[in-house]
Every structure is written in structure tokens, then in C-alpha cells.
DSSP file (Angstrom, degrees, kcal/mol; ACC not computed):
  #  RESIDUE AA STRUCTURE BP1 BP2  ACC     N-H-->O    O-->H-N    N-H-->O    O-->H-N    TCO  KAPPA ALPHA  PHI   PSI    X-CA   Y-CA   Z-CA
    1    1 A X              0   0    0      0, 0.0    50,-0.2     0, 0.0     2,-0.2   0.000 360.0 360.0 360.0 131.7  408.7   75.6  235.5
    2    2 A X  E     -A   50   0A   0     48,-3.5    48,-1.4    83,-0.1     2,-0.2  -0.505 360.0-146.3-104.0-179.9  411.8   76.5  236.8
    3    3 A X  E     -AB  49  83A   0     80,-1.4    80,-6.1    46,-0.2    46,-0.2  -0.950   3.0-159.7-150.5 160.6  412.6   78.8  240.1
    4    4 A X        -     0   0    0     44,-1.1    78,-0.2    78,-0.3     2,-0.1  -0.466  25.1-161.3-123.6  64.7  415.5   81.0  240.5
    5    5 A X        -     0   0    0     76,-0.5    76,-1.2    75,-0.1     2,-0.6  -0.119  21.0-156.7 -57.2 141.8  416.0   81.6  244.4
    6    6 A X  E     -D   46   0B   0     40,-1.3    40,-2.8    74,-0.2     2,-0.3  -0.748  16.5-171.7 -75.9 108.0  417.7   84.1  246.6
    7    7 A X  E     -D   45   0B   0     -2,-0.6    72,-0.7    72,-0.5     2,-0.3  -0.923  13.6-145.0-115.9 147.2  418.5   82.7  250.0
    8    8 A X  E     -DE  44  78B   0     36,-4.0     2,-1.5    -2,-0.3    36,-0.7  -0.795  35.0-104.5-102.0 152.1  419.9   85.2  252.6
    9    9 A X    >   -     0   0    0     68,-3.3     3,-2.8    -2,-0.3     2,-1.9  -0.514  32.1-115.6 -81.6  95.0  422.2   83.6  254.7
   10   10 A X  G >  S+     0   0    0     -2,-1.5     3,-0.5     1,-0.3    32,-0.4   0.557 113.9  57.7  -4.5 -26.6  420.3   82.7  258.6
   11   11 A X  G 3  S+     0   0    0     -2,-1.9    -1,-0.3     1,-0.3    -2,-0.1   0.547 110.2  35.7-118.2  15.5  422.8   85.1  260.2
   12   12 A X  G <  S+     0   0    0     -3,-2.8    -1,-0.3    65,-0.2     4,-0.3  -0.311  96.9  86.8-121.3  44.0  422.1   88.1  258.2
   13   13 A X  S <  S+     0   0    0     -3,-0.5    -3,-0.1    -4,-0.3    -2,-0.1   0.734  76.6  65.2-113.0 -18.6  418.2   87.7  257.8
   14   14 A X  S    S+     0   0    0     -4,-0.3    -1,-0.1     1,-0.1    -2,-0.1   0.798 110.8  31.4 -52.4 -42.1  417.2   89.2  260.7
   15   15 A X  S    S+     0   0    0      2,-0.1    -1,-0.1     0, 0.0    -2,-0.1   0.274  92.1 130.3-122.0  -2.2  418.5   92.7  259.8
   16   16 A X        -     0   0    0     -4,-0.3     2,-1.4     1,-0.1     3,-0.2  -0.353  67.1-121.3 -63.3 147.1  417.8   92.3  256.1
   17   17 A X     >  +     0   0    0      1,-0.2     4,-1.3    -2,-0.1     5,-0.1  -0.664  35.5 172.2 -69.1  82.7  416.0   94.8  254.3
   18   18 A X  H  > S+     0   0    0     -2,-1.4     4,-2.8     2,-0.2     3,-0.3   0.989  84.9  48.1 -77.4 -55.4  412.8   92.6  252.7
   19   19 A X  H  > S+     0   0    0      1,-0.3     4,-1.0     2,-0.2    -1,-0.2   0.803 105.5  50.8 -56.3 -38.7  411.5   96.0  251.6
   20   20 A X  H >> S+     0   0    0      1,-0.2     3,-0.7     2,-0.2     4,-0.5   0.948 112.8  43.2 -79.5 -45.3  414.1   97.3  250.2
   21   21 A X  H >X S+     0   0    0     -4,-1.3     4,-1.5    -3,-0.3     3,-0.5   0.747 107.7  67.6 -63.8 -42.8  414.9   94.4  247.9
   22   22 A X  H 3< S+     0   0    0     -4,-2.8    -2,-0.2     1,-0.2    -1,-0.2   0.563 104.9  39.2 -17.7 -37.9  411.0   94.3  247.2
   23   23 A X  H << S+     0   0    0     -4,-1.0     4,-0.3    -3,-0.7    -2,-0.2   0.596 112.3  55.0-111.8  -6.8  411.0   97.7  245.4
   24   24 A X  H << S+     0   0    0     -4,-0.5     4,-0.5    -3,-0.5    -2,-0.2   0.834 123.5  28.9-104.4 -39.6  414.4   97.0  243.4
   25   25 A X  S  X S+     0   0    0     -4,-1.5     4,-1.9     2,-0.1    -2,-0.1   0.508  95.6  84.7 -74.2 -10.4  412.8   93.6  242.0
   26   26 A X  T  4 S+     0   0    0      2,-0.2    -1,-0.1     1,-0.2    -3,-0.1   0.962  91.3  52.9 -83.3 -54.2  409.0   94.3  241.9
   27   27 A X  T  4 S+     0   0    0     -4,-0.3    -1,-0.2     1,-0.2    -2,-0.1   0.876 113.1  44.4 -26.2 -64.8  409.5   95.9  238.3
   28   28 A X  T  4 S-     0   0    0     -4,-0.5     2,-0.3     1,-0.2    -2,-0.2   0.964 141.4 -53.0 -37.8 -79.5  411.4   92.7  237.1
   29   29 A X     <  -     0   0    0     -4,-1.9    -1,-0.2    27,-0.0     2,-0.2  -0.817  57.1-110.7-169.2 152.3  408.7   90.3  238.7
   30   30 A X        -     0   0    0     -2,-0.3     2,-0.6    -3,-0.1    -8,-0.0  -0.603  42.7-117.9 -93.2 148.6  407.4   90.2  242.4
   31   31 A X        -     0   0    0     -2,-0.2    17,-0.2    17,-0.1    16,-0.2  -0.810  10.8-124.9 -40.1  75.6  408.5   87.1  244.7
   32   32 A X        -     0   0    0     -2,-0.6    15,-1.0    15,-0.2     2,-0.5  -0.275  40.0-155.1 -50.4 147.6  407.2   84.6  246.3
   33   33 A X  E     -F   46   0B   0     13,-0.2     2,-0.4     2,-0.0    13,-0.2  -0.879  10.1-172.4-111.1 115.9  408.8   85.2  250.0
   34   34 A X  E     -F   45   0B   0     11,-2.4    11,-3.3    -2,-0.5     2,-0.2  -0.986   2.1-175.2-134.0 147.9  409.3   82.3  252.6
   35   35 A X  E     -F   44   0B   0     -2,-0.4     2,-0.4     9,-0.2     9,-0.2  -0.783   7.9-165.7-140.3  94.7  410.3   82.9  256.2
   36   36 A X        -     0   0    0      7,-1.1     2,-0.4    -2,-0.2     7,-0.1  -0.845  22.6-154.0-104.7 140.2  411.0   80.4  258.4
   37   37 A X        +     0   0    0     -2,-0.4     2,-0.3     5,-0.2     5,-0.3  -0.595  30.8 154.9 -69.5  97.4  411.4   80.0  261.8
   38   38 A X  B >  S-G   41   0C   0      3,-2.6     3,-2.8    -2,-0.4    -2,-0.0  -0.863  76.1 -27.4-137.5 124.1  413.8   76.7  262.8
   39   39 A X  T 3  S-     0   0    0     -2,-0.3    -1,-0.1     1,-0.3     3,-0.1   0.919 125.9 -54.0  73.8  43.2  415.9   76.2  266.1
   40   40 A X  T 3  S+     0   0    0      1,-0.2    -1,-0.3    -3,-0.0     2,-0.2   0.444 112.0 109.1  53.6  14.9  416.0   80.2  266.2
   41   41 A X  B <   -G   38   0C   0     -3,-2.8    -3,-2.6    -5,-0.0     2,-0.3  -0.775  61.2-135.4 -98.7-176.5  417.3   81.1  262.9
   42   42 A X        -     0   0    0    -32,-0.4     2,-0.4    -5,-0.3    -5,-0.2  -0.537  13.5-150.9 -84.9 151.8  415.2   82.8  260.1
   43   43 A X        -     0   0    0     -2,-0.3    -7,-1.1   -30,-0.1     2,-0.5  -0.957  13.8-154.4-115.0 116.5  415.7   81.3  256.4
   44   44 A X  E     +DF   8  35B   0    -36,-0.7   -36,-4.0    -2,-0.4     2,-0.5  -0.952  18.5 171.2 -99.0 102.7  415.1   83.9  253.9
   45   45 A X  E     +DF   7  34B   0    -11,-3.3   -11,-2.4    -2,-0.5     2,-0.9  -0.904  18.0 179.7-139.1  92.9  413.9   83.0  250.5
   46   46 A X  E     -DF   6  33B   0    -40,-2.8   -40,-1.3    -2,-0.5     2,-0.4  -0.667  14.6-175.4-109.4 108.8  412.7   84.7  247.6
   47   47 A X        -     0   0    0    -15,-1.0     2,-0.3    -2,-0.9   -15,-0.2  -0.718  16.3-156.2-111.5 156.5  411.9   82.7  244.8
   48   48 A X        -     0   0    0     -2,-0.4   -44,-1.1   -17,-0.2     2,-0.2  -0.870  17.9-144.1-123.6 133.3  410.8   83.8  241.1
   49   49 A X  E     +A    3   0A   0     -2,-0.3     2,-0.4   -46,-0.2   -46,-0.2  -0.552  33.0 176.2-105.1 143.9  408.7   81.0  239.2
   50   50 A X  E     -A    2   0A   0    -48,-1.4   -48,-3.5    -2,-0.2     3,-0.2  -0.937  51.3-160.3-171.9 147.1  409.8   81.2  235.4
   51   51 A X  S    S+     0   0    0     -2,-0.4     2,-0.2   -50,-0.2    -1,-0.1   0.721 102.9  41.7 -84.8 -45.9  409.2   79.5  232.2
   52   52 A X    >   -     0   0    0      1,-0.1     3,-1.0   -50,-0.1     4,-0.5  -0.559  63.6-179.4-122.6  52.7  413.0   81.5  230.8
   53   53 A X  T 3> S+     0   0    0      1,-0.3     4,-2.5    -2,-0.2     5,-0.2   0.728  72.4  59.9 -36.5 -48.9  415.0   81.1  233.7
   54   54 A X  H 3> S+     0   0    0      2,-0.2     4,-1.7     3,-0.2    -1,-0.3   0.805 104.3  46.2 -76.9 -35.4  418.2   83.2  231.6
   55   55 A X  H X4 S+     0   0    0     -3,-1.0     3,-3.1     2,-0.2     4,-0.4   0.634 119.2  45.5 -68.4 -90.0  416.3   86.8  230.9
   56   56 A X  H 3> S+     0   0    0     -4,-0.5     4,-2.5     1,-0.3    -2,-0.2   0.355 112.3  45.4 -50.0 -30.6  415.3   86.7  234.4
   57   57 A X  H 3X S+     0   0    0     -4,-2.5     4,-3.3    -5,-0.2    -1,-0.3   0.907 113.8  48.7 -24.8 -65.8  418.3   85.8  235.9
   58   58 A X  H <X S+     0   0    0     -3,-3.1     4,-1.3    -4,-1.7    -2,-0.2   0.902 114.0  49.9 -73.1 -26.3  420.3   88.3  233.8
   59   59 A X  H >> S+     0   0    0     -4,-0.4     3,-2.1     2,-0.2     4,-0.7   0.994 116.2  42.2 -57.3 -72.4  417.5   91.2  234.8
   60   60 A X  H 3X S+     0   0    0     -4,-2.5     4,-1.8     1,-0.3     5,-0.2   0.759 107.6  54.8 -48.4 -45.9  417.8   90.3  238.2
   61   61 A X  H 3<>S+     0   0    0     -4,-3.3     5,-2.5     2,-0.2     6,-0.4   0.891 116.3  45.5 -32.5 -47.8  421.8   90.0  238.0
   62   62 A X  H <X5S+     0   0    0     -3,-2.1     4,-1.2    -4,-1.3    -2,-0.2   0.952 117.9  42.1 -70.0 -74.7  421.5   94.0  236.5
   63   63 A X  H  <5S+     0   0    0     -4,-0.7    -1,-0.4     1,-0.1    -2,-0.2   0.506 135.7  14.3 -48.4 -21.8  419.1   95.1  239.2
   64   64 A X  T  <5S+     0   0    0     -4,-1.8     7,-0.6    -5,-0.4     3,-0.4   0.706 127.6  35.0-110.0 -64.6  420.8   93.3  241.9
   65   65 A X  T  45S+     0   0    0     -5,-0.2    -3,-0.2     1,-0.2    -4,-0.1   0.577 127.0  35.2 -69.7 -10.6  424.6   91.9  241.4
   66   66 A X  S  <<S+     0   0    0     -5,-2.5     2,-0.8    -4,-1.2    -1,-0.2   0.199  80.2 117.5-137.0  17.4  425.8   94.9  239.1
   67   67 A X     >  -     0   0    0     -6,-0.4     4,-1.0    -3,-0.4     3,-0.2  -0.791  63.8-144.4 -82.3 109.4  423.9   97.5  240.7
   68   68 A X  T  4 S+     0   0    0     -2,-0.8     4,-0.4     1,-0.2    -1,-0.1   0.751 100.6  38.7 -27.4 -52.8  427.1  100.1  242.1
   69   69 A X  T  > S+     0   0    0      2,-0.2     4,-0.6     3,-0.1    -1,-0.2   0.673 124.7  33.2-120.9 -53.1  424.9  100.9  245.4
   70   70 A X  H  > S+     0   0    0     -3,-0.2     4,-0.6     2,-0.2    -2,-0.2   0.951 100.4  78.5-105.9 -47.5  423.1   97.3  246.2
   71   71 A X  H  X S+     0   0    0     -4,-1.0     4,-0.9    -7,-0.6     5,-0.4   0.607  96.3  44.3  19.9-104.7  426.1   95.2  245.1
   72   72 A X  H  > S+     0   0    0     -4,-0.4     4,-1.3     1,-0.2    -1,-0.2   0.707 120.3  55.8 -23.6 -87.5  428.1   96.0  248.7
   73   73 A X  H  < S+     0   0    0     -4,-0.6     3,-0.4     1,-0.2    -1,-0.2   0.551 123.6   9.3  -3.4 -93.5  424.1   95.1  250.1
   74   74 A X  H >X S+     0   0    0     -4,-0.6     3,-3.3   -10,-0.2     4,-0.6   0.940 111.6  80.6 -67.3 -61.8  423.0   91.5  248.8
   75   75 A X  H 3< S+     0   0    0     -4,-0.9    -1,-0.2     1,-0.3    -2,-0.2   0.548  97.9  37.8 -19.1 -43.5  426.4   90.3  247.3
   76   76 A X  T 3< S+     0   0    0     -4,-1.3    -1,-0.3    -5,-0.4    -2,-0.1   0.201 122.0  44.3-103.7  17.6  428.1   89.1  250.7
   77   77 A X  T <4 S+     0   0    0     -3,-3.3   -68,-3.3   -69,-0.1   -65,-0.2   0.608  99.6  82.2-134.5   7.8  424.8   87.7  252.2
   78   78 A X  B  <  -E    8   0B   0     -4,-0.6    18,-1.5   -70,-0.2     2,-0.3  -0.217  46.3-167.2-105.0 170.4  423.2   85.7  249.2
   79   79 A X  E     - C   0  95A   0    -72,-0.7   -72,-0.5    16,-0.2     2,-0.2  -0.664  23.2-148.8-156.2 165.8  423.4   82.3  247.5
   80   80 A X  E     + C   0  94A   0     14,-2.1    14,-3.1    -2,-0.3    13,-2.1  -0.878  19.4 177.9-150.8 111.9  421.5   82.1  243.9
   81   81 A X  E     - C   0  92A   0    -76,-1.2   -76,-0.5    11,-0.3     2,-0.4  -0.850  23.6-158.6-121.7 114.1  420.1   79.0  242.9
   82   82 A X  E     - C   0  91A   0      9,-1.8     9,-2.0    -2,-0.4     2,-0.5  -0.618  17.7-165.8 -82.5 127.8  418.1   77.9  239.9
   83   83 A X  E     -BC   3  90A   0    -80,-6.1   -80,-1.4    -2,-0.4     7,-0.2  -0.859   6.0-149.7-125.5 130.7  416.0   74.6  240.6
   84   84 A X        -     0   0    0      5,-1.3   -82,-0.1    -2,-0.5    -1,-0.0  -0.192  42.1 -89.1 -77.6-174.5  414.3   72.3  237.5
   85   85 A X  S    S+     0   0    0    -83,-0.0     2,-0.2    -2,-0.0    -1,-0.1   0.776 113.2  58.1 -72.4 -28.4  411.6   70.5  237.7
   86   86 A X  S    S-     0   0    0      1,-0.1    -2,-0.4     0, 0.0     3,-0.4  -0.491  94.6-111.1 -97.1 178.1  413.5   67.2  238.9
   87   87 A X  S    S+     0   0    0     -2,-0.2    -1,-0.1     1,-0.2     3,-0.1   0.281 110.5  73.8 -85.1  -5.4  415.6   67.3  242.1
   88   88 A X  S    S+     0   0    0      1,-0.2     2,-0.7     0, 0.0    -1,-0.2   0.746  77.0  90.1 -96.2 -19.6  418.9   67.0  239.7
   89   89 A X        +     0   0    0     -3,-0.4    -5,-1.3     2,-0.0    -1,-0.2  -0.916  50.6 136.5 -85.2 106.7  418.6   70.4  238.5
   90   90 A X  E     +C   83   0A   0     -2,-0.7     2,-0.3    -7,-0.2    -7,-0.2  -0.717  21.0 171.0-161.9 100.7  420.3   72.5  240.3
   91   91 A X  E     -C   82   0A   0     -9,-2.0    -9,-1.8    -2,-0.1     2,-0.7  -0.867  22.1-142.0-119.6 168.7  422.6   75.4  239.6
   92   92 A X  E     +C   81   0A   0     -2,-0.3    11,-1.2     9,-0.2   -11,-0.3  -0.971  17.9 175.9-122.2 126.9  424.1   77.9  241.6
   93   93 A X  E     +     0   0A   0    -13,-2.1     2,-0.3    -2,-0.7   -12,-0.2   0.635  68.0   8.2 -94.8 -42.9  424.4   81.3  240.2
   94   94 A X  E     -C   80   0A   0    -14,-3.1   -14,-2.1    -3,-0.1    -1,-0.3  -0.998  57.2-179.4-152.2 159.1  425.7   83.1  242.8
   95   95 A X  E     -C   79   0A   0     -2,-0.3   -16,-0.2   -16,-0.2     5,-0.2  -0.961  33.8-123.2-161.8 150.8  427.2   82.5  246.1
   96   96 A X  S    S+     0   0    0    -18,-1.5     2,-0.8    -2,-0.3     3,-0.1   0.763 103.1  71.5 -61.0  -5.3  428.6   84.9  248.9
   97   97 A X  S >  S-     0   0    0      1,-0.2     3,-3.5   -20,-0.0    -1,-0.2  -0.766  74.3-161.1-107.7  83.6  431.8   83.1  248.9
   98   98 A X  T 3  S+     0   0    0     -2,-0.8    -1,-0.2     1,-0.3     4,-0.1   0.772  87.0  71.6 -48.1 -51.2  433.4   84.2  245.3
   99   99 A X  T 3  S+     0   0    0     -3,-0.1    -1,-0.3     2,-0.1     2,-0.3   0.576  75.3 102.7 -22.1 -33.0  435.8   81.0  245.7
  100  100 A X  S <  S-     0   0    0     -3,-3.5     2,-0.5    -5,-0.2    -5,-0.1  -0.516  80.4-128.7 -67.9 114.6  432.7   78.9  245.0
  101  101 A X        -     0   0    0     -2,-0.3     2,-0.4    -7,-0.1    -9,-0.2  -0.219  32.7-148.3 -77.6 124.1  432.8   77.7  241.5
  102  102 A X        -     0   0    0     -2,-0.5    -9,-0.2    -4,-0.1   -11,-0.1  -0.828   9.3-133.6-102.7 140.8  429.2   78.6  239.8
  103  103 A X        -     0   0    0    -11,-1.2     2,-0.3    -2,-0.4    -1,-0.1   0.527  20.7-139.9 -86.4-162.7  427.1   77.2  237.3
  104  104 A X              0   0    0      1,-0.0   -12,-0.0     0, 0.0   -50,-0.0  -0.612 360.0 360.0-178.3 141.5  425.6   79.4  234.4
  105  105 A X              0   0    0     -2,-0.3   -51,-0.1   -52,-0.1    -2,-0.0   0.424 360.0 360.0 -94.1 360.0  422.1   79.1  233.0
């Protein structure tokens, strides 16, 4: 089982839209959501559980990263990371800082 999580970056997570990102994904597959408290940020985390990490990635991409509208939204406050089963598996799919060289499933 793989997972493909969305972390919002602690200094926009307060004022993110959980709902709104909820109904553009829920079609695709629902999320587990973690929100945690530490030292007085939030961490914001939605991660998607998956057997076929590359469809669901590229649905999400459509529905999230190449949407005209939510693009501007998620794009500058996200990281995207896909995690294996071992703790060596690890790519990063997207990250807010386009400089950042990315991995691809």
C-alpha cells in the first residue's frame, strides 16, 4: 500500500479551505485528514491510501494542479509526497517552490 499526501504548509493551514478541497477530491477518493496541533502551528495532511499510486496521482494532478480556478489556490501552499511501504520510498510530486526538483511516479 502506498500513500500519496498533500501537506499544507503550517503557515497557511489555518485559513485553508478543508471543505473546499473535500468536494473537489471526494469524487476521485475521500482522505484520510490529520490535523495537528505542535508548538502552535497546525500540520495539515491529507493522505489517499492506494494500491496504483499513478492513476490517482494523475486524477488528483487534473482535479487539483491543472484545474484554471484551484491551481492559484493549492499550488503555492502544498508539498505532494508519495510514501512506500519502507521508509526509502519517498517521492515528491509536487512542491510550492517550483525550483525544487521532483520525482515522478
Amino acid at each position: 500500500m502506498q500513500c500519496i499526501s498533500i501537506q499544507i504548509q503550517p503557515k497557511h493551514s489555518r485559513e485553508f479551505d478543508r471543505d473546499q478541497f473535500l468536494q473537489r477530491v471526494r469524487a476521485i477518493r475521500s482522505p484520510e485528514v490529520d490535523a495537528i496541533e505542535e508548538k502552535g502551528k497546525l500540520y495539515l495532511s491529507f493522505n489517499f491510501f492506494t494500491e496504483f499510486p499513478a492513476p490517482l496521482w494523475q486524477a488528483l494532478t487534473e482535479c487539483l494542479y491543472k484545474d484554471p480556478a484551484y491551481a492559484a489556490i493549492i499550488a503555492p501552499v502544498s508539498v505532494v509526497i508519495c510514501e512506500g511501504e519502507t521508509d526509502d520510498e519517498c517521492l515528491l510530486l509536487h512542491h510550492f517552490d517550483s525550483s525544487e526538483p521532483l520525482d515522478r511516479l
